[in-house]
Each structure stands twice: as structure tokens, then as C-alpha cells.
C-alpha positions in Angstrom: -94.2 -32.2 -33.9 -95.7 -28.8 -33.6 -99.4 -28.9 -34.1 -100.1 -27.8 -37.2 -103.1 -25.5 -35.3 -100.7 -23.8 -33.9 -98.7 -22.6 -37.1 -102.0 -22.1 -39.1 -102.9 -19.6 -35.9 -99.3 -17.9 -36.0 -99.9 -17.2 -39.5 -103.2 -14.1 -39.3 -101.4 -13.3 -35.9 -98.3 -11.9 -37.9 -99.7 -11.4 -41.4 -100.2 -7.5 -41.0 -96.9 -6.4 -40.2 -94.9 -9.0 -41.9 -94.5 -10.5 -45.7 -94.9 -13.5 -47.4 -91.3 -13.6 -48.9 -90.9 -14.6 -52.5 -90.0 -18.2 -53.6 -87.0 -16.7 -56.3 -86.1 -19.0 -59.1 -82.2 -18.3 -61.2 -82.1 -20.5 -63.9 -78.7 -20.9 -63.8 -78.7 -22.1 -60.2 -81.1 -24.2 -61.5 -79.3 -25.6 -64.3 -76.0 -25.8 -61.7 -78.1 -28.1 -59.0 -79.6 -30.4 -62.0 -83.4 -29.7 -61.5 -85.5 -27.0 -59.9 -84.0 -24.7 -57.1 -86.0 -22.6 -56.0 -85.0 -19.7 -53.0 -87.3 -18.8 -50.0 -86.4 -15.2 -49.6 -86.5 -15.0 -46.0 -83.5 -12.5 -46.3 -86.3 -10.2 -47.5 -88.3 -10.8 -44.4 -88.9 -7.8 -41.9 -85.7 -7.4 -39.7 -84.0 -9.4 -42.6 -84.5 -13.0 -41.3 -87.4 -15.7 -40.8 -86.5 -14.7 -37.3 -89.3 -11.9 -36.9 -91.6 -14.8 -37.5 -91.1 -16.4 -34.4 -90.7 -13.5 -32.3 -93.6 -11.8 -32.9 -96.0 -14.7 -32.7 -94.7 -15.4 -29.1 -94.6 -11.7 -28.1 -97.8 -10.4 -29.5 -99.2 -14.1 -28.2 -98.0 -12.6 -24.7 -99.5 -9.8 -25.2 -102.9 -10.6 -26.0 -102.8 -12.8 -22.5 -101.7 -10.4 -20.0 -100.0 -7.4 -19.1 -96.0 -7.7 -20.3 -93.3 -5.7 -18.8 -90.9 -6.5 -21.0 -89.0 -9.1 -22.9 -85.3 -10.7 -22.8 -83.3 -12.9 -25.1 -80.2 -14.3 -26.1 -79.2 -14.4 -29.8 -76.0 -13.9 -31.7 -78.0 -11.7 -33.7 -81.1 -12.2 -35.5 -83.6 -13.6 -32.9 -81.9 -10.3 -30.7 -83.0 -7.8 -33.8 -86.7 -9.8 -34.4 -87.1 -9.5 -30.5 -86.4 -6.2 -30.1 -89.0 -5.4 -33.6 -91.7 -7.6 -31.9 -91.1 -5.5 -28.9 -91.2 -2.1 -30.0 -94.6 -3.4 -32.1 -96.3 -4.0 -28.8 -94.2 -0.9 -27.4 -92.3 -2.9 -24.2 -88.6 -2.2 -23.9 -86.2 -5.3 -24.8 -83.2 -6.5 -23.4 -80.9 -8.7 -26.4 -78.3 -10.6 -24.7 -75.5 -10.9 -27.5 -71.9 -12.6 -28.0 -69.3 -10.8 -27.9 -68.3 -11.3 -31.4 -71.8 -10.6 -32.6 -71.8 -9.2 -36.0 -71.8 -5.7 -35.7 -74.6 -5.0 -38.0 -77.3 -7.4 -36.4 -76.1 -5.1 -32.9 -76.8 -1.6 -34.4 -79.5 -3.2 -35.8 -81.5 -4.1 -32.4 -80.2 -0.7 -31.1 -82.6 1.0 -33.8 -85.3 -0.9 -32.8 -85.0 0.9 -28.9 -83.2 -2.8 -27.6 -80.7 -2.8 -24.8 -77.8 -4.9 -25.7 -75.6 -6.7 -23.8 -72.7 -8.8 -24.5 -71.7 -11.8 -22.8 -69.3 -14.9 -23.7 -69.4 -16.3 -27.3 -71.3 -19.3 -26.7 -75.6 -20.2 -27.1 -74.8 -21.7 -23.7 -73.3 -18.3 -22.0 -76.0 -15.9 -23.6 -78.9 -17.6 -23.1 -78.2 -18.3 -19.2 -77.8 -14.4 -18.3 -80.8 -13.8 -20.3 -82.9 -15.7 -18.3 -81.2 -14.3 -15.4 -82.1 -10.7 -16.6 -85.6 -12.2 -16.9 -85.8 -13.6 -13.5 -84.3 -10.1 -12.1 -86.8 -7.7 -14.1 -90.3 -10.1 -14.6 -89.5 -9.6 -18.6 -90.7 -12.4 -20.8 -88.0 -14.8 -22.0 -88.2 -15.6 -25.6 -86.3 -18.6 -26.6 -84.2 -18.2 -29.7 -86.0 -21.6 -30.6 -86.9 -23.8 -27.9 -90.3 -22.5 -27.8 -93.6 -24.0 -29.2 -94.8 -20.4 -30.1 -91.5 -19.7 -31.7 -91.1 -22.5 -33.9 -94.7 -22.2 -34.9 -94.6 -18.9 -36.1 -91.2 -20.1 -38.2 -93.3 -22.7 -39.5 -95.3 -20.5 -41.3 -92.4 -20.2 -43.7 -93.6 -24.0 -44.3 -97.2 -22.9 -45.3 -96.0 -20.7 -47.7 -93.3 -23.0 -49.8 -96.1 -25.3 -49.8 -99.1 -22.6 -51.3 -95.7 -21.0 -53.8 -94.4 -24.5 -55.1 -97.2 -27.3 -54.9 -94.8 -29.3 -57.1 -91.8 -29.0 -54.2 -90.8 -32.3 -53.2 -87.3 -31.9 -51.2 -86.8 -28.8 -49.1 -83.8 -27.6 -47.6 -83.5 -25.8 -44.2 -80.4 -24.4 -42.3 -80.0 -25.6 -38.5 -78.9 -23.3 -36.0 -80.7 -24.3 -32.8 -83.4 -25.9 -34.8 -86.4 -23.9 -34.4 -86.3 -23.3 -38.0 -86.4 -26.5 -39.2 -89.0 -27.8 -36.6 -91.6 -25.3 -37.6 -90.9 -26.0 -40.9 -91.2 -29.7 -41.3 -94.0 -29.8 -38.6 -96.2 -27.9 -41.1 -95.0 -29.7 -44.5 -95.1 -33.6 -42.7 -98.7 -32.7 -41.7 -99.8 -31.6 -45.4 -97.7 -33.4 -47.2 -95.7 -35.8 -45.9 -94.2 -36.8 -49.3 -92.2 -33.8 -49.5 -88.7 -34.6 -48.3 -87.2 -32.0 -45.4 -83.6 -32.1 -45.5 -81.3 -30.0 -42.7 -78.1 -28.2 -43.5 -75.5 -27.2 -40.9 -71.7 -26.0 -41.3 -69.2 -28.8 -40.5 -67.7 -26.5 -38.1 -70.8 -26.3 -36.1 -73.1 -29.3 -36.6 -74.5 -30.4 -33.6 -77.9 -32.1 -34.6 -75.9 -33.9 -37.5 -73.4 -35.6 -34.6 -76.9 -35.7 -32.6 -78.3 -38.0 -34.9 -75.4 -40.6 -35.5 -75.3 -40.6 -32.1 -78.8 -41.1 -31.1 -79.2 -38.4 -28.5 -78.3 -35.1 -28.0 -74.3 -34.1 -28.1 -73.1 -30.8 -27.1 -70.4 -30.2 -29.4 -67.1 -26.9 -28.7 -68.2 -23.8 -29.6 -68.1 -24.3 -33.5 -65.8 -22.4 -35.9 -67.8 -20.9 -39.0 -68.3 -18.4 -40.9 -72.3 -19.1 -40.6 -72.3 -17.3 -37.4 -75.8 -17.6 -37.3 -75.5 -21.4 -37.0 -73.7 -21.8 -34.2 -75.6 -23.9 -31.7 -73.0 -26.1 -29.4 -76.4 -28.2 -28.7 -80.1 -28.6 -30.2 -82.6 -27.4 -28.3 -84.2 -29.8 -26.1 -87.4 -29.1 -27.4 -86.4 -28.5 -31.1 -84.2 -32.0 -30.8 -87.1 -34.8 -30.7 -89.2 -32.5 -33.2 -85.8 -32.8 -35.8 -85.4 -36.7 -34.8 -89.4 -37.2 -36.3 -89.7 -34.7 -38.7 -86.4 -34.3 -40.5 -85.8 -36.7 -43.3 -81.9 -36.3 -43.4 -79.1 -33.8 -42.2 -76.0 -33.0 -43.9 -73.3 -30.7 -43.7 -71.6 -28.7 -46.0 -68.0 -26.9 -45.9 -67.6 -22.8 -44.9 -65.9 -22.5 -48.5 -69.5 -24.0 -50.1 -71.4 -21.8 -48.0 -69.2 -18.7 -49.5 -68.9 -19.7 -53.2 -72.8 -20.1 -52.8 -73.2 -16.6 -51.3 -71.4 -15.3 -53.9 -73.4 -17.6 -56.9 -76.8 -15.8 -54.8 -75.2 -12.2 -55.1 -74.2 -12.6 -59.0 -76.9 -15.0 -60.3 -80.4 -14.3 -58.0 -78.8 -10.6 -57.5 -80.1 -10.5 -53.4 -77.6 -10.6 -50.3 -77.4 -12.7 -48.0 -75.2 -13.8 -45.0 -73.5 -17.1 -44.8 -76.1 -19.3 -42.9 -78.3 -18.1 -45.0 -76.7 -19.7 -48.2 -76.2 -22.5 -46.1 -79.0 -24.4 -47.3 -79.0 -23.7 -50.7 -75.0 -24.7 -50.3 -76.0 -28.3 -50.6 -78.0 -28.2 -53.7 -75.3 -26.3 -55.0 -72.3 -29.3 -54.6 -70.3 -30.2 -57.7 -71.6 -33.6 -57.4 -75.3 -32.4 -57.5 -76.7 -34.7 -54.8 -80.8 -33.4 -55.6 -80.2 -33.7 -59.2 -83.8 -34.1 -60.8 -85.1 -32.8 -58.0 -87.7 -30.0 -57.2 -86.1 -28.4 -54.6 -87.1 -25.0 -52.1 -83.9 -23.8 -49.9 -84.8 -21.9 -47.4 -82.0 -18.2 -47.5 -82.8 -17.7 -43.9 -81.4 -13.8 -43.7 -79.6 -11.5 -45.3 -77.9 -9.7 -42.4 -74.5 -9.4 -43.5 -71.6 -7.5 -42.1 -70.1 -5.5 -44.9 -66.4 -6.0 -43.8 -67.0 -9.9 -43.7 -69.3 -9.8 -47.3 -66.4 -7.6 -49.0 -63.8 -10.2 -48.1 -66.0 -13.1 -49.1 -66.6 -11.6 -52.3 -62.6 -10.7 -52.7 -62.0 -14.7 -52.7 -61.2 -16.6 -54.9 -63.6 -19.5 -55.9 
């Protein structure tokens, strides 16, 4: 696991410029998943994901160490806008390699922040090779999307802050992507309280580390159709994978149409926005057969970054 040093550290390192999101409770969602359900507002967060966590522990980290040129990623969004907000922070230019289907919003988004963007292919795979090449080419600082120890400890200090919000928490729920998320995240909570029960979430249409873990080793899956387009990972990370294996109590998946009725449940009943991964998580609290029932439970909305086209149809379906 990530030593829970480490995430304590990320935590002062990133406190001035970012928040400590609010733990949001809706009764009715409440009442719908049989116990407690409480929401980690991480679609509140700076850049609107837990994303800017990671990034701007590893950057300013880099920083502090030695003179940095620049820095380089590849994200289908998210990482690419925290990346190029950690940048500009520490003023460095960034380069965000980006799929060519990226949402359009998480693209202008980086652009604001003084990123270069660059698109190339549509998988994790594709984008994350020519970032390291534009790395190699320029001396920039690659910053792993999540197969990073600096990364995932700065996302773990969404870990430290469930556990100071809701000392009663005993099951949270965290969407996997690449899985640097989740391994922050249960590194902190298994090292304070190990009784607490980490459970990861991924789309059907994309769920490598749920096929990784019947398995029992790490399966690249086809490039994953979902509407969580944040969540599309054809393989863990190789560093993220034996952290999920130890740390992670149980994966499960849940359909695109649960993801989207919970979306619109978040809109209507918590009244914030999110995008589909990040009402992934909550998604499985939210099944009709209410697996967490009597449960005190903390689901982790991972971001908010929408793409208004894409929300206005999700919200035009019918349940």
C-alpha cells in the first residue's frame, strides 16, 4: 500500500490552494440505499475532480526538488485539466495528451489553464505512450494519470478527510478508472481503520480491475464502451494493480443506465452536477436491490466535469 507518511505529507503540501470538499448527505438518497449515504464532493474540488489532488502533490513535490522545465501527461480529461492547474501554480508550461473523443469541456478547460493539448488515439494505452514520448523529446516531467506513488498519495488525502467528516463510515465506495483513486484512498483508510470496508465501482463496459481480480492477474480488456468516459482504463496500472489486490475489499460493476439514473437522482435530490464516473460510485448504493442496506456508507462523486450536450441528453431520458 501507499505509506500512509506519504498521504499525511501530500495533505499541508496542497492544503492552500485546494479544499476539503464537503461530505453531502440527501435524505432521500438515503432513505433509497436503506441506511446512510453520504457524498464526497470531489466534483466541487478545484478543476472539478479529486484529480488536482494528485497533480499538484507530484508537481509542486518536483518542484521543491529541482529545477522543472515542464510537465506532460496523458488523460482523457481530468488528470490533463489538474495537470495543467498544478502547472500554471508553479508557472511551467504543460503539454496534456488527450483522446480524440475527449469531452470537449475537460479540453477547453486545460486550454484556460495555458496547457497545450494534443490529441492522439482513444485509448489510455495510445495517449499515455506519446506523452512520454513528448517527455523524452522536451526533459518535461511525466505525471502519471495514476501510476505514481506521489499521485495516488495526494488522492488519498480524500481518504483522510471521509475518515475526520464521518468517524461512523464503515463501507466506502470509490470509482476505478486506472486506480489511483482507489489506492490512495484505501491505503489511508486500511492504515487507520482497517474496519471500514473499501469497495470499487467500475462500468461493465470498462471494468478492467473487476475481470483483473477473477482472473488473478492483470487483463487488458478492448477499449471499453461507456458513458463514464472518465473510467475508461483497458488495464490497471501496474502500480495501482497490487495496491487494489491488498487494499480493496470488493469490486463490482454497475450498468451505464445506473450510472445515469443516479446522475440524474444527484442533480434533482443533492442539487450538484456531476459527470457520469462520477455517479459511478454512488450508482451501487443506489441499486433497486439495495446491496449496503443498513449500511453507513461514503461514495466518493469523483468530478463534476460534464459536457452539456451529453448532461442535456442524459437528463432528456427516460428513467
Amino acid at each position: 500500500m501507499i505509506e500512509l507518511t506519504k498521504i499525511t505529507a501530500a495533505q499541508p503540501r496542497i492544503a492552500d490552494v485546494l479544499v476539503q470538499t464537503p461530505l453531502v448527505e440527501s435524505r432521500s438518497l438515503s432513505e433509497m440505499a436503506g441506511g446512510r449515504l453520504w457524498l464526497k464532493a470531489e466534483n466541487l474540488q478545484r478543476t472539478g475532480s479529486f484529480k488536482a489532488r494528485g497533480a499538484l502533490n507530484r508537481v509542486r513535490l518536483a518542484a521543491a526538488t529541482g529545477a522543472l522545465a515542464g510537465v506532460v501527461t496523458g488523460s482523457s480529461g481530468n488528470h490533463g485539466q489538474a495537470v495543467a492547474y498544478a502547472a500554471a501554480r508553479v508557472g511551467v508550461p504543460a503539454h496534456i495528451v488527450v483522446p480524440t473523443d475527449a469531452t470537449r469541456a475537460k479540453v477547453d478547460a486545460a486550454r484556460a489553464f495555458g496547457a497545450e493539448v494534443e490529441f492522439c488515439g482513444t485509448t489510455s494505452r495510445e495517449r499515455l505512450a506519446r506523452a512520454a514520448a513528448v517527455a523524452e523529446e522536451r526533459g518535461y516531467l511525466m505525471v502519471p494519470p495514476y501510476d505514481d506513488p506521489e499521485v495516488m498519495a495526494g488522492q488519498g488525502t480524500v481518504g483522510l478527510e471521509i475518515l475526520e467528516q464521518a468517524p461512523e463510515v464503515d463501507t466506502v465506495l470509490v470509482p476505478i478508472g486506472g486506480g489511483g483513486l482507489i489506492a490512495g484512498i484505501a491505503s489511508a483508510i486500511k492504515a487507520l481503520r482497517p474496519d471500514v470496508r473499501v469497495i470499487g465501482v467500475e462500468p461493465e463496459g470498462s471494468c478492467a480491475a473487476f475481470l483483473s481480480r477473477q482472473a488473478g492477474r492483470r487483463v487488458e480488456i478492448p477499449a471499453g464502451l461507456t458513458v463514464a468516459d472518465g473510467l475508461r482504463t483497458v488495464i490497471p496500472g501496474a502500480l495501482t494493480y497490487p495496491v487494489i489486490e491488498e487494499a480493496v475489499d470488493e469490486l463490482v460493476t454497475v450498468s451505464d443506465a445506473a450510472i445515469e439514473e443516479t446522475l440524474r437522482l444527484i442533480m434533482s435530490r443533492a442539487k450538484m452536477v456531476v459527470e457520469p464516473s462520477g455517479a459511478c460510485a454512488a450508482a451501487f448504493a443506489l441499486l433497486p436491490s439495495s446491496p449496503l442496506a443498513g449500511h453507513t456508507v461514503a461514495a466518493v462523486l469523483s468530478g463534476g466535469n460534464v459536457d452539456l450536450a451529453s448532461l442535456a441528453r442524459i437528463l432528456d431520458t427516460p428513467a
